[in-house]
N, CA, C and O of each residue as an XYZ file, in Angstrom:
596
protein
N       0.843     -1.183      0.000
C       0.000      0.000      0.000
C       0.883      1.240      0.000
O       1.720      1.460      0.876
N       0.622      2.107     -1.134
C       1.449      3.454     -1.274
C       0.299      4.681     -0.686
O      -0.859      4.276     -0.794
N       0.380      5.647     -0.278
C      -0.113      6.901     -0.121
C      -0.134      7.253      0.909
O       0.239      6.294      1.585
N      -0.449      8.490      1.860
C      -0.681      9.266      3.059
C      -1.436      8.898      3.860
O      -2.631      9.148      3.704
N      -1.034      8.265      4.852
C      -1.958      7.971      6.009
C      -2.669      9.087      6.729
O      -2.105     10.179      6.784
N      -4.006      8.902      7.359
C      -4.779     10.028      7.312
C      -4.932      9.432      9.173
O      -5.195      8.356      9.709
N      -4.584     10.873      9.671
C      -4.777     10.546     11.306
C      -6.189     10.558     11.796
O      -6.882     11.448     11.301
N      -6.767      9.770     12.657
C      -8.417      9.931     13.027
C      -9.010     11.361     12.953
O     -10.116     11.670     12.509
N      -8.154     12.094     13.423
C      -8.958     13.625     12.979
C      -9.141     14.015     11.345
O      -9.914     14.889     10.953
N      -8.292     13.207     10.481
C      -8.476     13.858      9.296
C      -9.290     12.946      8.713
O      -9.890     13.313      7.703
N      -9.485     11.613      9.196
C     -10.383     10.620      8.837
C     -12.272     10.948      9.115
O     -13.364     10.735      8.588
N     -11.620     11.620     10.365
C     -13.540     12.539     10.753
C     -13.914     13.985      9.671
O     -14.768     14.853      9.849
N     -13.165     13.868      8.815
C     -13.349     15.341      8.482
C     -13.815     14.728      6.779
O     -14.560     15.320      5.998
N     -13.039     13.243      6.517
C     -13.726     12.756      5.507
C     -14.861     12.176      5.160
O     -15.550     12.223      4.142
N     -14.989     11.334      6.697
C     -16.557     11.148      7.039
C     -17.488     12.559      7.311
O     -18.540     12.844      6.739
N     -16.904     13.210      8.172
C     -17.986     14.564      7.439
C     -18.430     15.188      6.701
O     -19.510     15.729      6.940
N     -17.823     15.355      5.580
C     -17.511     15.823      4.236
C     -18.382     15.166      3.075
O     -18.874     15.777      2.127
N     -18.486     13.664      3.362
C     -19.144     12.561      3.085
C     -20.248     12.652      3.331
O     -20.875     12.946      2.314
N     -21.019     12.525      4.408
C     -21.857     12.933      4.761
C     -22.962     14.253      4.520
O     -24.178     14.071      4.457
N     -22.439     15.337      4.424
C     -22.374     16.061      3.681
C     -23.220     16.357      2.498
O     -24.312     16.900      2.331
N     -22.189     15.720      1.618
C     -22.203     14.945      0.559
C     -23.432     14.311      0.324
O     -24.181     14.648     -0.593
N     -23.647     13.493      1.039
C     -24.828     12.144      0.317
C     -26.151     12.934      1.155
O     -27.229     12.364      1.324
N     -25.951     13.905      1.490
C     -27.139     14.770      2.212
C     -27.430     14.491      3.673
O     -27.981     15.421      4.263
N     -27.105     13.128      4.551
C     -27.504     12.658      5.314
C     -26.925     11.660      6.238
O     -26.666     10.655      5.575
N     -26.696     11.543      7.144
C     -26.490      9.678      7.797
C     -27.024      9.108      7.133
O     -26.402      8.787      6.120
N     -28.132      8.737      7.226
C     -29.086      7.654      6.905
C     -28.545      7.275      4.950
O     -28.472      6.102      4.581
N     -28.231      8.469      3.943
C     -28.201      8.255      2.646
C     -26.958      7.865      2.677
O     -26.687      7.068      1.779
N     -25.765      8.238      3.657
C     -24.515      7.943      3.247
C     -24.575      6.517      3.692
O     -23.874      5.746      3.036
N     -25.297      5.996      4.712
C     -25.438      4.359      5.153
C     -25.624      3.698      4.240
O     -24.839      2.903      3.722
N     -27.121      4.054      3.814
C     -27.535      3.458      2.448
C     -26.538      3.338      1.175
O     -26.576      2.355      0.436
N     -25.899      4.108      1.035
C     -24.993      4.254     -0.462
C     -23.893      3.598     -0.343
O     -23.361      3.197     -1.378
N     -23.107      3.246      1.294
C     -22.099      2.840      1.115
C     -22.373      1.119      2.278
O     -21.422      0.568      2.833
N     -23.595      0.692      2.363
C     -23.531     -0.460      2.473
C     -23.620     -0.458      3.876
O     -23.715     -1.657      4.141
N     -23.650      0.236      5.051
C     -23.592      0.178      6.865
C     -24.742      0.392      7.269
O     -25.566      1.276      7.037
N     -24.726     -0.527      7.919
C     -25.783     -0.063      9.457
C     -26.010      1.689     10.025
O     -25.297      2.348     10.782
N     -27.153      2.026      9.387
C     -27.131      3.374      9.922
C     -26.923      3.954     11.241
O     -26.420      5.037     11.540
N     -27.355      3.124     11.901
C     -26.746      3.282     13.661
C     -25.434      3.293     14.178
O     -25.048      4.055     15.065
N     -24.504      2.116     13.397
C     -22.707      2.178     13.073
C     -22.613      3.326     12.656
O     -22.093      3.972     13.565
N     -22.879      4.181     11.526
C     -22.494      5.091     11.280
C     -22.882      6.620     12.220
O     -22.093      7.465     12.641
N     -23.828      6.586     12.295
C     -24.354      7.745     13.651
C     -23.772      7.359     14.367
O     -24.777      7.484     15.065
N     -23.209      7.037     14.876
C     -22.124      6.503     16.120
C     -21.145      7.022     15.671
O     -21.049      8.150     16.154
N     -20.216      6.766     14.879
C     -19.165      6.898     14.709
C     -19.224      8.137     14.292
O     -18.338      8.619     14.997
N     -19.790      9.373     13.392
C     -20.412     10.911     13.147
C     -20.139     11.397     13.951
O     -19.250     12.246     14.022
N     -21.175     10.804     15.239
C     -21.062     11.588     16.608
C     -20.106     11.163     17.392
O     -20.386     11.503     18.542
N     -19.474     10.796     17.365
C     -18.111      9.738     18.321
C     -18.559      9.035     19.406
O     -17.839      8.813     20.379
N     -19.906      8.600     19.293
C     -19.900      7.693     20.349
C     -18.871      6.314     20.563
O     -18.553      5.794     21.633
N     -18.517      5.959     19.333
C     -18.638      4.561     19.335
C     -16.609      4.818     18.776
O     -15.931      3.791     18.801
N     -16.012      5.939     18.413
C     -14.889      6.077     17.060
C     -15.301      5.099     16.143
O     -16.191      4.249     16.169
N     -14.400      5.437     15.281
C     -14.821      4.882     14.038
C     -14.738      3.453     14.022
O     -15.581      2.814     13.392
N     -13.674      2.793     14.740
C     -13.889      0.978     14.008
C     -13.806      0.962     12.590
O     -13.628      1.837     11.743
N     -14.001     -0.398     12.553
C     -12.928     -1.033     11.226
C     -13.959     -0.684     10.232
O     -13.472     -0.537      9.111
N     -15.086     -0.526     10.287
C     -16.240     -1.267      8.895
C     -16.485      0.445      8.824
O     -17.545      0.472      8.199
N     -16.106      1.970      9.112
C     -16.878      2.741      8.411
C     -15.504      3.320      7.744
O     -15.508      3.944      6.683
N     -14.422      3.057      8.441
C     -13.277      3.686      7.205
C     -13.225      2.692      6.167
O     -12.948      3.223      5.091
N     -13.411      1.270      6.076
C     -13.067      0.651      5.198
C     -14.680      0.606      4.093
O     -14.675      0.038      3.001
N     -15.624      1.140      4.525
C     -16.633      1.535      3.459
C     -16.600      2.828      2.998
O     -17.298      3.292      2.097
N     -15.611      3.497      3.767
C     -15.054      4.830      2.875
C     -13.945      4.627      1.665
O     -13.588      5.436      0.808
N     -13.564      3.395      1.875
C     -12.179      3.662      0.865
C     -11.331      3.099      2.027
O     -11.562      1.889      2.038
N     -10.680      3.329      2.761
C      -9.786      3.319      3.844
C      -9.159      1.992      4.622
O      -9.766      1.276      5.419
N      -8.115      1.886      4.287
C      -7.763      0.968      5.511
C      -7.205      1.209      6.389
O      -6.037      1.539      6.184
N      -7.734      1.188      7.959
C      -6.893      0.889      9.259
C      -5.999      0.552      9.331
O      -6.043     -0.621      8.960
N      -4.295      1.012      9.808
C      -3.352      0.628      9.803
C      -2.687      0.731     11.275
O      -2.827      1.935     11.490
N      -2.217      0.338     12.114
C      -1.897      0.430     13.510
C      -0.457      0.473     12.978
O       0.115     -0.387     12.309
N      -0.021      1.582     13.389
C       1.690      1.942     13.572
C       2.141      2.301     14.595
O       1.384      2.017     15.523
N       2.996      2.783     14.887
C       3.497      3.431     16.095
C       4.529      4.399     15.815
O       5.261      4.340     14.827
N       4.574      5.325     16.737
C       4.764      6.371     16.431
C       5.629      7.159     17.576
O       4.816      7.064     18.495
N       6.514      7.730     18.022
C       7.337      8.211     18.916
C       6.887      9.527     19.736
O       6.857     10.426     18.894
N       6.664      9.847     20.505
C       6.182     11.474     21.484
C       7.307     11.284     22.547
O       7.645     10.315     23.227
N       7.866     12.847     22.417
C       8.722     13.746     22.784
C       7.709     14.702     23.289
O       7.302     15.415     22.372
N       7.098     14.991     24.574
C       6.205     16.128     25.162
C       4.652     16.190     24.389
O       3.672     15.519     24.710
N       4.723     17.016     23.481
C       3.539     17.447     22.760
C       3.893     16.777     21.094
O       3.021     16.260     20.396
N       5.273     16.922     20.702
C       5.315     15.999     19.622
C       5.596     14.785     19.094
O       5.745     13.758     19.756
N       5.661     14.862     18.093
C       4.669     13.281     17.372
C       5.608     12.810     16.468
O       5.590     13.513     15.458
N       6.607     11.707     16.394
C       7.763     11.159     15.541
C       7.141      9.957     14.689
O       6.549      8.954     15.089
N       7.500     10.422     13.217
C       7.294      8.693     12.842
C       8.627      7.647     13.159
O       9.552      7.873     13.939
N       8.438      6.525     12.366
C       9.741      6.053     12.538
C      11.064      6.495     11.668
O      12.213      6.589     12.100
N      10.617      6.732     10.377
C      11.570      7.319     10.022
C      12.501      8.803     10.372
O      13.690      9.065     10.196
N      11.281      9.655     10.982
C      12.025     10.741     11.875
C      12.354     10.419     12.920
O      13.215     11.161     13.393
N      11.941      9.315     13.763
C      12.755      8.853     15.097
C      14.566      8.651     14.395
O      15.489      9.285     14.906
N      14.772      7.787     13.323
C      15.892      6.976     12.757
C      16.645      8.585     12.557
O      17.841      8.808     12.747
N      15.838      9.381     12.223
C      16.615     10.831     11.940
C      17.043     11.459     13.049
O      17.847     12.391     13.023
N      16.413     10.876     14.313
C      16.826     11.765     15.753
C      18.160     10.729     15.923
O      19.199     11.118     16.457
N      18.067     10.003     15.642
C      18.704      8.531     16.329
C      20.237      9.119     15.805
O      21.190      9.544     16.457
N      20.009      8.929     14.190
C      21.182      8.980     14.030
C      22.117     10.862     13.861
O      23.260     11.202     13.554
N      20.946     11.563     14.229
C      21.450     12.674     14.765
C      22.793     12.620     15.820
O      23.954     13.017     15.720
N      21.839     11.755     17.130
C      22.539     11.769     18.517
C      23.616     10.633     18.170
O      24.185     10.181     19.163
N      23.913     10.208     17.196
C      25.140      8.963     17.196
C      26.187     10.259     16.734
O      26.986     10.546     17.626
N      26.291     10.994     15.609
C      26.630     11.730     15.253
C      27.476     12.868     16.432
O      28.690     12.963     16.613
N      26.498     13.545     17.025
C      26.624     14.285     18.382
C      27.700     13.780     19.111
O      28.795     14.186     19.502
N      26.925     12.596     19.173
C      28.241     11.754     20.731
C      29.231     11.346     20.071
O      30.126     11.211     20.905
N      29.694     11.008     18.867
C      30.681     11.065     18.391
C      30.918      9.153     18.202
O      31.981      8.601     18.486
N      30.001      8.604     17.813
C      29.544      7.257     17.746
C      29.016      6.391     17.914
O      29.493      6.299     19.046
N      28.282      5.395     17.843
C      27.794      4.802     18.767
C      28.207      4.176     19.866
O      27.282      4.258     20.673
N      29.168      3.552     20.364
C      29.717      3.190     21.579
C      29.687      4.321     22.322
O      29.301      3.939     23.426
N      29.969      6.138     22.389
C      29.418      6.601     22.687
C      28.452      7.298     23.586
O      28.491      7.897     24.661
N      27.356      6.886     22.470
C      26.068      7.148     22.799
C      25.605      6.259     23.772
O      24.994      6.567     24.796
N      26.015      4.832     23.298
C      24.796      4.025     24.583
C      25.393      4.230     26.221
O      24.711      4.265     27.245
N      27.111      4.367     26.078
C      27.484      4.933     27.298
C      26.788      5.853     27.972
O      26.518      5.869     29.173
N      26.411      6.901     26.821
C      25.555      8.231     27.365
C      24.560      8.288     27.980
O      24.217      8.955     28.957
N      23.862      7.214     27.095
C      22.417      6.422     27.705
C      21.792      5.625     27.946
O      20.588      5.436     27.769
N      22.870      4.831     28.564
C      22.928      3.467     29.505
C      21.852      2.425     28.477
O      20.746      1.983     28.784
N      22.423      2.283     27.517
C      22.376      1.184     26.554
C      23.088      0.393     26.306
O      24.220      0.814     26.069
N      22.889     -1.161     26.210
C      24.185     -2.057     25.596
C      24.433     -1.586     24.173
O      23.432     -1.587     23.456
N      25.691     -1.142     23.569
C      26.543     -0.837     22.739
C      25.237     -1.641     21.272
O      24.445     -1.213     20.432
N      25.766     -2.997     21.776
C      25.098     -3.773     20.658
C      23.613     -3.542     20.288
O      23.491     -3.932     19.127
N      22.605     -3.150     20.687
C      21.627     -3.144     21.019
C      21.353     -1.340     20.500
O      20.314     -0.787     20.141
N      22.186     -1.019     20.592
C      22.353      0.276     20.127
C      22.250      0.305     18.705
O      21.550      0.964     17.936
N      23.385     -0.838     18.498
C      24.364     -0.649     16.933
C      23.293     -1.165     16.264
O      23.037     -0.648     15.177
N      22.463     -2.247     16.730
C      21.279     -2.894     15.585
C      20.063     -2.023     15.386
O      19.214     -2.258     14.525
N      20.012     -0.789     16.404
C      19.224     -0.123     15.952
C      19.071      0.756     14.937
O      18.146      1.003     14.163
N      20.598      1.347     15.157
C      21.186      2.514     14.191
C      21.308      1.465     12.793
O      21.093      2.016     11.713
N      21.571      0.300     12.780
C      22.081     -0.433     11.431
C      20.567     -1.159     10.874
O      20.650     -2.220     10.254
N      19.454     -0.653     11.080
C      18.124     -1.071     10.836
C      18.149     -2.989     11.310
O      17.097     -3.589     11.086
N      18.689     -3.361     11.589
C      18.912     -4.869     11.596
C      17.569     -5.470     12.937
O      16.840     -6.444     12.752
N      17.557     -4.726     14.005
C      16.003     -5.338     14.576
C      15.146     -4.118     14.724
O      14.297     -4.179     15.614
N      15.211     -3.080     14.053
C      14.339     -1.975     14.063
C      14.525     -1.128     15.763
O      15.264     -1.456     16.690
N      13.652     -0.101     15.681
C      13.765      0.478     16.849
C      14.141      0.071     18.398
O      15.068      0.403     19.137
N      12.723     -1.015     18.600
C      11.811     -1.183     20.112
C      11.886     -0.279     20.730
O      11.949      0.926     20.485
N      11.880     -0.836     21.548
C      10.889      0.133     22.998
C      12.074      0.681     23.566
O      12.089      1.911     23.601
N      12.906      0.188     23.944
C      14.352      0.380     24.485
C      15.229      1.757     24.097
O      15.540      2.724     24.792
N      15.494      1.439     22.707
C      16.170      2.743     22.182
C      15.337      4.132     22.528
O      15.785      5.007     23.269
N      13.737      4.204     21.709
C      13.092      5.333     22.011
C      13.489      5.993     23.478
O      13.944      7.063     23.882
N      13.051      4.729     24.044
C      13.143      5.511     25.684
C      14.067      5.845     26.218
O      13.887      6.680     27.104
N      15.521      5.364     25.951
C      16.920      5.789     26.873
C      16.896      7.409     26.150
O      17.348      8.261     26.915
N      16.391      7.978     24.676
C      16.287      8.679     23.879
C      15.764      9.690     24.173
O      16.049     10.780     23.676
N      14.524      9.397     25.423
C      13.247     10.221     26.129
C      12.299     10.404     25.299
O      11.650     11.434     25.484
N      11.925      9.591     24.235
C      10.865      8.913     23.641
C       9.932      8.120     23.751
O      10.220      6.924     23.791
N       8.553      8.521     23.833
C       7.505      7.039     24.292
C       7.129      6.744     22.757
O       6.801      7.589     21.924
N       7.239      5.479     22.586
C       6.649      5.051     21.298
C       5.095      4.391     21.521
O       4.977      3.324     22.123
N       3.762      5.212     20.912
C       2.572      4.619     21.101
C       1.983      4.111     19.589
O       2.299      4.362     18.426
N       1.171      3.438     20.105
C       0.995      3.128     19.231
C      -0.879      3.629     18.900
O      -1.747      3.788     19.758
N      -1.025      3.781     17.322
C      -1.828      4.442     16.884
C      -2.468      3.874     15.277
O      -1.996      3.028     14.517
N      -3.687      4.702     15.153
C      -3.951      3.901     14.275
C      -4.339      5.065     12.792
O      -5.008      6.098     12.803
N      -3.633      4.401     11.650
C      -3.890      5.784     10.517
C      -4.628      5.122      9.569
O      -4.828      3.933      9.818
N      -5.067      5.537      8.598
C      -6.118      5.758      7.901
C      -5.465      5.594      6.122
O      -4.866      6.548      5.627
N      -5.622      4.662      5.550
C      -4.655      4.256      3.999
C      -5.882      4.539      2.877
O      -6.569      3.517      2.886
N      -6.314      5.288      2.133
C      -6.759      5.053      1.130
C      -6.418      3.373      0.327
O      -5.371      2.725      0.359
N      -7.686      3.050     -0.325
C      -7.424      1.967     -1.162
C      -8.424      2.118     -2.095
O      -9.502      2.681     -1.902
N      -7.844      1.334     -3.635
C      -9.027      1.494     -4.347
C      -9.930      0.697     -4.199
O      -9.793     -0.508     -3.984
N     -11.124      1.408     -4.319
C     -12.356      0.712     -4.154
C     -12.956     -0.231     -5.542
O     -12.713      0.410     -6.564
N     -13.381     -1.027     -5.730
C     -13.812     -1.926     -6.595
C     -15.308     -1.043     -7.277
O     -16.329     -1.086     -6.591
N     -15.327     -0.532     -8.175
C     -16.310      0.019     -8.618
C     -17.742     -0.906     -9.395
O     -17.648     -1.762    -10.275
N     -19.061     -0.374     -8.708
C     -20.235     -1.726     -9.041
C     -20.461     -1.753    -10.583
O     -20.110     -0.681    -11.074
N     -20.844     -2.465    -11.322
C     -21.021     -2.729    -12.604
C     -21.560     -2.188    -12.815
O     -22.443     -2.119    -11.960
N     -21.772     -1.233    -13.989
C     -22.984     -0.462    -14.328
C     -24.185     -1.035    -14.921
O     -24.157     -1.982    -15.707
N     -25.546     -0.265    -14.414
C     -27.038     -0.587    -14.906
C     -27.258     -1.586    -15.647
O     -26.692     -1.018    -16.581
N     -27.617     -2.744    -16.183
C     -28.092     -3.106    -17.079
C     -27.021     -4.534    -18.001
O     -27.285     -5.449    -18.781
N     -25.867     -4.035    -17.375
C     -24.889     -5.214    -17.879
C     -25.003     -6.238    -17.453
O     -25.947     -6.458    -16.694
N     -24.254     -7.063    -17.719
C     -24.751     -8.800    -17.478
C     -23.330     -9.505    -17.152
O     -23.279    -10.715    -16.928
């Protein structure tokens, strides 16, 4: 899957928009196949969205995770950009994990993509990595038109 993941706030703004759109809850239910009550739920946030009204938008649910520093928000590839900022800084990795009471090795496989982040690196880093869920466009299968066979 290629394109921009869309964060739950920008995912409510497509279901609104949508909505909108088809004049109604009840017409956008009807047109795109849901339980009109699933969808009034999820409109009004009783319920968030769940799997079945982004994926009758187009959308697939994707659970990633994602790095916070205070108020901001890292993907992984800008975590790998802080990462190898601070290897840089400290003047290597052996280093760094000295700096921040990391095993060396454990360090080095992070910086060398070989077991990816975990939990470990973020945090000696002062990183919480949460995890979250974004929003993938996909193409939708379009219905046969009127009358064909």
């Amino acid at each position: 899957m290629t394109g921009v993941m869309l964060t739950a706030a920008e995912m409510y703004v497509v279901l609104n928009s949508r909505v909108r759109e088809a004049g109604s809850v009840a017409k956008l239910a009807a047109k795109i196949g849901l339980n009109m009550r699933t969808l009034a739920n999820a409109v009004n946030g009783h319920k968030g969205l769940g799997t079945s009204v982004p994926l009758a938008l187009g959308y697939q649910p994707i659970a990633v995770t994602v790095y916070q520093l205070g108020a901001d928000v890292f993907t992984a590839a800008q975590m790998y950009a802080v990462l190898n900022a601070r290897v840089r800084e400290a003047g290597g990795v052996q280093e760094l994990a000295t700096e921040i009471g990391l095993n060396m090795r454990t360090l080095a496989n992070a910086v060398n993509g070989h077991k990816g982040l975990g939990k470990t690196v973020p945090l000696a880093l002062g990183y919480r990595p949460v995890m979250v869920t974004r929003y993938q466009p996909f193409p939708m299968q379009s219905a046969p038109a009127g009358g064909q066979s």
